[in-house]
N, C-alpha and C positions, 0 to 999 in steps of 0.2 A: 959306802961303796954302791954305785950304782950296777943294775943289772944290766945284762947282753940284751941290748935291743936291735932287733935283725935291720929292722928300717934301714937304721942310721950306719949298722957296717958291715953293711951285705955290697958286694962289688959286682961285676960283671962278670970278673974271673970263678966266681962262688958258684956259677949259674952256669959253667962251662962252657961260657961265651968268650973266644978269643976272636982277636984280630980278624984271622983269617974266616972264622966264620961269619964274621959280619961280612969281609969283603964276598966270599962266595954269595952270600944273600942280595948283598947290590947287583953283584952280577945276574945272579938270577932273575930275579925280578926285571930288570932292564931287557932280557931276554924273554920271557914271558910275553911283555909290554909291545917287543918286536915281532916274537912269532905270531901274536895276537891279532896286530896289526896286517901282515902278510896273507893271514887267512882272510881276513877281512876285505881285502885287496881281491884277493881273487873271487873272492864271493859275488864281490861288486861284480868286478869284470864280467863274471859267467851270467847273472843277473843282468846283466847289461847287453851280453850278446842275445839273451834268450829276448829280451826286449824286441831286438833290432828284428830278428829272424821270425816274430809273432804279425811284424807290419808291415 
């Protein structure tokens, strides 16, 4: 009789990872990725005006 080796039958559900919480992390993350982007944007912009208004 071989013994319980976690490797081989340990699942995703063992680790309290369902479905739904993966999809919540996709989402998250793609939102992150957006509002990341938005600040960025605007950073630019205000950089960009402070530019214009120095010349």
């Amino acid at each position: 009789m071989e013994g319980f080796d976690p490797a081989i039958n340990y699942g995703p559900n063992d680790a309290g990872i369902s479905a739904l919480t993966i999809v919540l992390g996709i989402i998250g993350l793609i939102s992150i990725s957006w509002l990341f982007g938005k600040i960025y944007e605007q950073l630019a912009k205000l950089f960009e005006s402070n530019k214009k208004n120095e010349s």
